[in-house]
N, C-alpha and C positions, 0 to 999 in steps of 0.2 A: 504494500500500500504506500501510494507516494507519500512523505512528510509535504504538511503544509507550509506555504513560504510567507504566511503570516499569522496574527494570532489573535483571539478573543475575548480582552482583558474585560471582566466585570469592574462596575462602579466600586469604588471601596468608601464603605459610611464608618468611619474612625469612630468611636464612642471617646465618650469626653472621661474623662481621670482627672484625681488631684495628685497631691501627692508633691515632695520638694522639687523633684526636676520640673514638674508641670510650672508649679510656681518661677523655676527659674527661665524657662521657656518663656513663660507669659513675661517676666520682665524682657527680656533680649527681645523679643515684639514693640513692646511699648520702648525703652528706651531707641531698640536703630529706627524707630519710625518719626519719634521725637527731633533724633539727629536730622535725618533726611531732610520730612516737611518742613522743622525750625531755623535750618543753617541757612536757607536761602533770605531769612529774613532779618540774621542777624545784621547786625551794621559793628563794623571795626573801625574808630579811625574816622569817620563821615564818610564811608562807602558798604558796599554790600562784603561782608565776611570772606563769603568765599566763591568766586563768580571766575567764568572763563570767556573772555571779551575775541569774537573770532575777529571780529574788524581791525582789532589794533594788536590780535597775536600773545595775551597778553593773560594771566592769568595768576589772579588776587589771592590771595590766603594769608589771612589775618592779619593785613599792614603787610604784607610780601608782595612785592609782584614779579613775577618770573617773566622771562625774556623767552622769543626761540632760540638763543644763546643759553640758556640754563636748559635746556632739553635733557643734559647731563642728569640733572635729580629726576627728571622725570624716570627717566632709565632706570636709576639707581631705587627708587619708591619701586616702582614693578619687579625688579629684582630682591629685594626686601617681600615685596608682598607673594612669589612667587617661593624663594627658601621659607618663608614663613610658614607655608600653606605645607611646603613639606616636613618641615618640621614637627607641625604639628599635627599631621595626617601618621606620622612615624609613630609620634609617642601616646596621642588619644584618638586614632582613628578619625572616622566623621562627624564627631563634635559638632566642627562648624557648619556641615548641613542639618546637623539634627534643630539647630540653636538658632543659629544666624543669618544663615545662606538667603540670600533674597526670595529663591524660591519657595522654603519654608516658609518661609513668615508670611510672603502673600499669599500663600495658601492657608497658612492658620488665618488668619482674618478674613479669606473668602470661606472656611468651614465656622467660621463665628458667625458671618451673614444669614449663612446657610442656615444655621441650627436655630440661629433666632428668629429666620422668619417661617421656617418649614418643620421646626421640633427636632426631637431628638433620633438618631439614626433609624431606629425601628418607624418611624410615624415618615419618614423622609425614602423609605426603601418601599413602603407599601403601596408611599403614594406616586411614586417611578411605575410602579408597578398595575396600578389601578387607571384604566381609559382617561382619557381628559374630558374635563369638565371645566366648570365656570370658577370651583376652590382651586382647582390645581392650576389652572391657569393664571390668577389670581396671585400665588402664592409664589408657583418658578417665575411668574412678571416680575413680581415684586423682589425677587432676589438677585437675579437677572440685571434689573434696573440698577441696584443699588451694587453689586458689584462694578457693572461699566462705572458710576460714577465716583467709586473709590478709583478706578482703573486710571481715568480721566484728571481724577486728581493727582494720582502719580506724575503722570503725564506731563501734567501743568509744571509741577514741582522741578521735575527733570530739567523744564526749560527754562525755569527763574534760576538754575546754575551757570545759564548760558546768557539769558538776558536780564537785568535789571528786576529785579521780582516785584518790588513797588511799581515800578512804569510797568510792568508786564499785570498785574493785577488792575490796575487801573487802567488799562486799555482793555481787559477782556471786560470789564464791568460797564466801558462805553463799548463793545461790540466792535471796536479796531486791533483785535490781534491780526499780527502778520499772517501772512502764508507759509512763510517758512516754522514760525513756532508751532501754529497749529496743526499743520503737517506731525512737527514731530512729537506734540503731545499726545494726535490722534495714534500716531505708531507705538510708542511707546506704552496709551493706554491699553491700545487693541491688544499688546504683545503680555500685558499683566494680565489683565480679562482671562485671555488665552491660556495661559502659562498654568497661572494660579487659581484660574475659573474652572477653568475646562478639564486640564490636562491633569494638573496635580500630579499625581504619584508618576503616572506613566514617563514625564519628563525626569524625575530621580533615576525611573531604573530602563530608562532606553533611550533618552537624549543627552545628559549629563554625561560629559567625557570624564570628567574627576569620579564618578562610578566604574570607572572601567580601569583608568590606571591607577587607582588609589591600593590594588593588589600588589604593587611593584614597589611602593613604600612600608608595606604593612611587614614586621619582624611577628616571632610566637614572647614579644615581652611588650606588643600594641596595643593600647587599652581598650577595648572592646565590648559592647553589651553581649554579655553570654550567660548563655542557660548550664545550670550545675547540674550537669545528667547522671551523673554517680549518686547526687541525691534525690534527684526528682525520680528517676527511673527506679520500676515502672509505676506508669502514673493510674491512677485509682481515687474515686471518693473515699473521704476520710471522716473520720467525728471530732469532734475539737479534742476531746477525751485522749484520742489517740499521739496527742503530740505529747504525753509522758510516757510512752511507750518505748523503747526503742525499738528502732525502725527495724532491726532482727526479727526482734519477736512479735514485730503489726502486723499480721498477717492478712491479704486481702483473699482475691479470688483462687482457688486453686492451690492455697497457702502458699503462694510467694510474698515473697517481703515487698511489702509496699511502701513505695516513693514517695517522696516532701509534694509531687505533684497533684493537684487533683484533678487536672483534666477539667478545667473549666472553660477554658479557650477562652480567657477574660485578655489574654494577650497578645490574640489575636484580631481581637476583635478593637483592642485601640489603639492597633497600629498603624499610621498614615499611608505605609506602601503594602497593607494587606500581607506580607508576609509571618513563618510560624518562627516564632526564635528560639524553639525548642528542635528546631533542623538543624539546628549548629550557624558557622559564619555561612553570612549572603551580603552577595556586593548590593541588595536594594535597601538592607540594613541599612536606613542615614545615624542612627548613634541618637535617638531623639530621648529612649530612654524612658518611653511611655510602658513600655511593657514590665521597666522595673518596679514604678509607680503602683499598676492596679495589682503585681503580685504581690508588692509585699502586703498591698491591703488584703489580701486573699490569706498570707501567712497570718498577720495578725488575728483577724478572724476563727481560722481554724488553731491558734495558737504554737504555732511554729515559729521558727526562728526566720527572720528576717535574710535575703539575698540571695533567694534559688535561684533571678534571675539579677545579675548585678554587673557592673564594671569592673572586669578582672581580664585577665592575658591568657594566653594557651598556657604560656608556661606554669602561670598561678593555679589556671584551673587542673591543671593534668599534673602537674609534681606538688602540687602544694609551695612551691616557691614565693619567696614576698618578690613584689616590684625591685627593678635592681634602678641601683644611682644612675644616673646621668657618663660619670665616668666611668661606667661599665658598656659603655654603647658610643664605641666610635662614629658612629653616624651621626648621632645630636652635637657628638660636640664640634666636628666638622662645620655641622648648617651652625652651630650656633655662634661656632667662631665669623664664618662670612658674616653671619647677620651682624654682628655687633662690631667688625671691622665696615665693613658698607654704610651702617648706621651713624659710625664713629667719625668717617671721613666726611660722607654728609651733611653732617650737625656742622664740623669745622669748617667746610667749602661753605654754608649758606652764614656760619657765625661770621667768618671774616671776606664774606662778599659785600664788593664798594655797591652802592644802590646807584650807581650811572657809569651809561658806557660811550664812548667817545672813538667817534671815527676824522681822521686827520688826512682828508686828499687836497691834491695838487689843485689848484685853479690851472685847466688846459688853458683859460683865454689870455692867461698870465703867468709865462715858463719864472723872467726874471726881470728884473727893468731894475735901472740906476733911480736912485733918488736925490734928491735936490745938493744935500751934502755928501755926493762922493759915495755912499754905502750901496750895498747891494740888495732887492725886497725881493725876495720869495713869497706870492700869495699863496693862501690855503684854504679850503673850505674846513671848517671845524663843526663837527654834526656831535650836538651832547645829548644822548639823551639821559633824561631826568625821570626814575622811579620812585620814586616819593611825592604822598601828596603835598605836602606843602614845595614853595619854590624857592630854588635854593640859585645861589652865588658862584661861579668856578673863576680861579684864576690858572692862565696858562704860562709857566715860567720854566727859560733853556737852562740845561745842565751843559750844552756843550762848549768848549772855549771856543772863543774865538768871535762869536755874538754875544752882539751890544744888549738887544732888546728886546721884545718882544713888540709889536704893537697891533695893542688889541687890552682894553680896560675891561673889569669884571664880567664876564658874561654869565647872563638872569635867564635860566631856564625855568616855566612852570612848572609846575607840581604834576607828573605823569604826563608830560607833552615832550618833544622834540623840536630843537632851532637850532637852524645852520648858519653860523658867523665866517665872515671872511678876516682873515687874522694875516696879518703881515711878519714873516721872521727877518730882521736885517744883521749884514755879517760887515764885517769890515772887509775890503779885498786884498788889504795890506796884511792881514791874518789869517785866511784862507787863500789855499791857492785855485787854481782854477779847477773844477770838474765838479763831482757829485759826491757829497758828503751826509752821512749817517748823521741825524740830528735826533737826540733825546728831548722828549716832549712830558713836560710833568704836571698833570692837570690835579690841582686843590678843590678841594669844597671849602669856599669859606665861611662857612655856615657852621661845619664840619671839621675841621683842620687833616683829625684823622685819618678822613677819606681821600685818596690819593690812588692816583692810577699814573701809567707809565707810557707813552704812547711813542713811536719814531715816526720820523718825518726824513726825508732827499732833501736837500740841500744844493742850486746849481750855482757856480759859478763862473763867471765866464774868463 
C-alpha cells in the first residue's frame, strides 16, 4: 500500500492548568507584550526610544543613533543573539519556545480569545463539531473578529518601530496612513492571525527550523521535560491510600506492581502540540512545561510525591546522576566564552565611539590657487555629520609642519543633521616642496573637548 505524501492533523483544544510554570508563562506573555506594544511609545531624550528611520538610514536606541557605518554591532547583536540561542538550547533545551518565542505567546493569547468567547475545550470541540447555526456563527465571528484585531494591532505596533508612532497614530485616527505602512501592518497582521490563529501547533512541529536542528545541540546532560518511567510504569488507577504502600507491594491488575502513573491523560490533554510525554523525547516537545503542572496536581491528589513528570537530563533520569557544572561541559564554556568576549568588545566599541563622523574631499573646481600673500590654499569640502540631538561646535586644526593655518572658524552642525563646509588649508611654499603631501586633519567637538576624530587630507603643491 502506497505511504501517503501528506497528513491529517486534528485541531488540538489544550485544557487550561495552573500550577508555577503556568504562572510563569503567563508573566513572559504579559511582560514581552508590554515590551513590544510600550517601546514604540517611549520617548528618550525628546524622541521616540527606539525607532529605525529608512529615509535617513539611521537607527535610534535610547539616545544612540547608529550609522550604516556601525553595521558592525548590528552583526555582532545577531551573533550574540544567535551563540545565545545555542547556548541555551544546549543547556535547557526549548525553554525559549515553550516561554517566549513569539509564536507561543501569540498563540496563548489567540487560545485566551478563544476560550473566553467559545468556553472551555470540551464546549469548543463539540461545537467544531455540531452543523452551523446562528450560536456558532455568532461565537467563531466573534472570535475570528477579535483575533484579526489583536493581529492588526500587532501590525500597527510593528510599524511605529519604523515610523514615528505619535504621527503614525494620529494619522490612522485622521484616516491618512501611508500605503507603504498599511501595506505592512496588513502583512504583518494577516501573518499573526495566521501563524497564531490558524496554525498554532502545526507551525512548532512542521514549519519551525529551530525544531528540526535543535537535535544537533541537544547532549544526555540537556535539561529537558521528561517523564520518570521506572516510576510511572506501569500505569494503572490508584487510591490515594495506596501512596503509603510501597510500590512493590501495590499490586494492580494481574499482581504486577503498579506505577506512580495513573493513566489519566491529564497531560495530554494540556498540551499545546497535542503530543504524549510519557513517549519519551519529541522534537514537537516546545519545553512549555504544562504537563509538569497538571501532574503534579494529579500526584498531590492521589498523595504521591511530586515530579513523575519534571525537568531532568537523560543522564539524571537513567543513572540517577545530579546536573554536572558548567566546567564539566566544554561546549558552554566555548559559547560562553565568544558570548562575553563579543559582548565585551561591543560595550567598549559603542562606550568609546565619537557620536560624529566627518568626510574631508578635494574641491575638483579648486586643485590649488596662490593667495594674496604668497601662501598656497588647498580647498576642501568638509561633510560633518552630527549624531546627537542637540547641536554641537567642531573645530578643525593641522598636526602637520609646515602649515600656517587652517581657514575655516567653528563649524555648527544641528543636532542629527549633516552640512558641508568648504574649509581652506594654507602651507607656506618656502616649507613645503613641491608635489603631494599627507596632511593630518584633527576634528574637536567643542562642546565636547573629549571627542576627537582623526581624519587625512592630499596636500598639492606646485
Amino acid at each position: 500500500m502506497a505511504t501517503p505524501l501528506h497528513f491529517v492533523s486534528s485541531k488540538v483544544y489544550p485544557r487550561l492548568t495552573g500550577g508555577r510554570f503556568n504562572s510563569l508563562r503567563v508573566a513572559f506573555v504579559v511582560i514581552t507584550q508590554l515590551l513590544y506594544f510600550g517601546l514604540p511609545w517611549l520617548n528618550w531624550g525628546g524622541q521616540q526610544a527606539t525607532r529605525f528611520d529608512f529615509d535617513s538610514m539611521r537607527l535610534y536606541l535610547f539616545g544612540l543613533t547608529l550609522l550604516p557605518q556601525d553595521f558592525i554591532y548590528l552583526a555582532a547583536a545577531l551573533i550574540v543573539a544567535a551563540l545565545g540561542l545555542f547556548l541555551w538550547t544546549m543547556l535547557a533545551g526549548r525553554l525559549w519556545c515553550g516561554f517566549s518565542c513569539p509564536q507561543t505567546v501569540y498563540t496563548e493569547i489567540m487560545i485566551w480569545i478563544e476560550r473566553w468567547v467559545e468556553g472551555p475545550p470540551n464546549q469548543r470541540r463539540k461545537r467544531d463539531a455540531a452543523p452551523w447555526g446562528a450560536e456558532k456563527v455568532l461565537r467563531k465571528g466573534t472570535t475570528q473578529l477579535l483575533m484579526a484585531a489583536f493581529s492588526l494591532w500587532t501590525g500597527l505596533t510593528l510599524v511605529g518601530y519604523f515610523t514615528p508612532m505619535r504621527e503614525l497614530a494620529a494619522n490612522l485616527g485622521a484616516g491618512d496612513i501611508g500605503v507603504w505602512e498599511a501595506l505592512f501592518a496588513l502583512s504583518y497582521g494577516g501573518f499573526t492571525w495566521l501563524l497564531a490563529g490558524v496554525l498554532r501547533e502545526q507551525v512548532c512541529k512542521h514549519m519551525c527550523p529551530y525544531a528540526r536542528f535543535q537535535g544537533a545541540m541537544f547532549d544526555r546532560d540537556t535539561l529537558l521535560v521528561a517523564y520518570d518511567d521506572k516510576r510511572g510504569e506501569p500505569r494503572g488507577a490508584r487510591r490515594k491510600q495506596h501512596a503509603i504502600i510501597p510500590i512493590a507491594a501495590n499490586l494492580g491488575r494481574d499482581d504486577k506492581p503498579q506505577g506512580a502513573c495513573v493513566d489519566c491523560g491529564l497531560c495530554v490533554q494540556v498540551c499545546p502540540t497535542g503530543i504524549d510525554i510519557r513517549e519519551g523525547l519529541q522534537y514537537e516537545c516546545i519545553g512549555c512545561a504544562a504537563c509538569i503542572d497538571v501532574c503534579d496536581e494529579v500526584m498531590d491528589k492521589t498523595g504521591q510525591a511530586r515530579g513523575l513528570i519534571r525537568f531532568s537530563t537523560q543522564h539524571a533520569m537513567e543513572q540517577q546522576q545530579p546536573l554536572p557544572s558548567l566546567r564539566q561541559r566544554p561546549r558552554a564554556l566555548v559559547y560562553s566564552g565568544l558570548l562575553l568576549a563579543i559582548v565585551a568588545l561591543s560595550a567598549t566599541g559603542l562606550a568609546l565611539r565619537v557620536p560624529f563622523k566627518v568626510d574631508i574631499l578635494r574641491d575638483r573646481a579648486v586643485m590649488q590657487r596662490e593667495s594674496n600673500d604668497g601662501y598656497i590654499e588647498n580647498v576642501y569640502n568638509v561633510r560633518i555629520m552630527n549624531t546627537e540631538r542637540d547641536s554641537r561646535r567642531y573645530q578643525l586644526q593641522v598636526e602637520s609642519a609646515g602649515l600656517v593655518r587652517v581657514e575655516a572658524p567653528p563649524l555648527q552642525v544641528a543636532g542629527d543633521s549633516v552640512t558641508s563646509f568648504n574649509v581652506a588649508l594654507v602651507a607656506d611654499p618656502a616649507l613645503l616642496p613641491s608635489g603631494s603631501h599627507t596632511v593630518s586633519v584633527r576634528i574637536v567637538n567643542l562642546d565636547d573637548p573629549s571627542q576627537v576624530l582623526h581624519e587625512e587630507a592630499r596636500l598639492l603643491m606646485p
